[in-house]
C-alpha positions, 0 to 999 in steps of 0.5 A, a space after each residue: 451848471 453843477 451837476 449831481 456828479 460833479 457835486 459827488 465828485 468832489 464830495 465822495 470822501 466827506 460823503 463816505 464817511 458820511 454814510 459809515 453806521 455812526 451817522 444819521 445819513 449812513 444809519 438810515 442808508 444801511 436800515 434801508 438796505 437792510 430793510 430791501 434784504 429782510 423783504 428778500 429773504 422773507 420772499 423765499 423768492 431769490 437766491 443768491 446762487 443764481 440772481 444777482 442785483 443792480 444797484 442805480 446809483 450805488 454811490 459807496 454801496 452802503 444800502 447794497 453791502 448785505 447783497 454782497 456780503 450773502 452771496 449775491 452777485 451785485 452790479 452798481 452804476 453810478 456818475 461818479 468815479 470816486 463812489 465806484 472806487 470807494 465801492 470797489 475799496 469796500 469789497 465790490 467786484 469793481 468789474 461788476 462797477 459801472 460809470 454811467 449817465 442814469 438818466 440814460 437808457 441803462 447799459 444793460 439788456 431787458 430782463 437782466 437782473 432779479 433784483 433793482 435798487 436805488 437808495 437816497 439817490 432819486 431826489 438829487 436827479 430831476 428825471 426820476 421816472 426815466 431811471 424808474 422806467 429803466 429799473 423796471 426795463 432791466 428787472 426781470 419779470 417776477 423780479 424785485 425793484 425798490 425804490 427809495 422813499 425820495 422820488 420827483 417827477 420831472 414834470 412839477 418836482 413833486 412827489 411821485 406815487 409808487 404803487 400797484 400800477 408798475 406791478 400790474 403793467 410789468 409783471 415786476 413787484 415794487 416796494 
């Protein structure tokens, strides 16, 4: 059975230069960084000087670069070692780089960063709600999780409704 790895494995050039600003995919993954980052700094709520970011699936880094490029500590896992690499060649501190299972419990401490994010990863992974429980486990509380728009619950592959209710049981804001 091929899985989401294998799949980015052997795609990660094609798919990289899929994500560069001139093509629809990679328009859409920059404005949705930058869209993460314009919440942020309106918040007033994080600075770079002492939170940092954890990017779930960085893949090349595309919806995280801004993070980087202000000063943010930025952190990313992802299941392919080519994206890493890619994300290291783009600029990313490649010690802060991690190869790792997602849908396993994520090899942080609770509480460990300000900031989560995942961008047009979700919808390739069937067990969603388990990444998502371990974005918000590893959020610290009053910290900032966003979640992209392409989620799927394990239970019947449909859409899952992201709302107030993560905000309410853990102290985490998500968008």
């Amino acid at each position: 059975m091929k899985t989401a790895t294998d799949h980015f494995d052997k795609c990660a050039t094609s798919y990289y230069k899929g994500l560069r600003k001139e093509s629809e995919r990679g328009r859409a993954t920059h404005q949705l960084g930058e869209a993460y980052f314009d919440i942020v700094r309106s918040s007033g709520l994080m600075d770079p000087t002492r939170d940092n970011v954890l990017d779930v699936c960085i893949g090349s880094g595309a919806a995280s670069e801004l993070f980087m490029k202000n000063g943010y500590t930025v952190h990313g896992i992802d299941g392919s070692q080519r994206l890493l690499n890619i994300a290291g060649q783009s600029g990313f501190d490649k010690n802060n780089l991690t190869l790792g299972d997602v849908t396993s419990p994520l090899p942080y401490e609770d509480g460990t960063f300000s900031i989560t994010l995942t961008a047009f990863s979700l919808g390739y992974i069937a067990e969603s709600t388990k990444i998502i429980k371990e974005m918000l486990r590893v959020t610290k509380p009053g910290g900032l999780v966003f979640i992209d728009p392409t989620l799927h619950t394990e239970e019947n592959d449909q859409p899952m409704k992201v709302d107030g209710t993560f905000s309410e049981r853990t102290g985490v804001h998500t968008y």
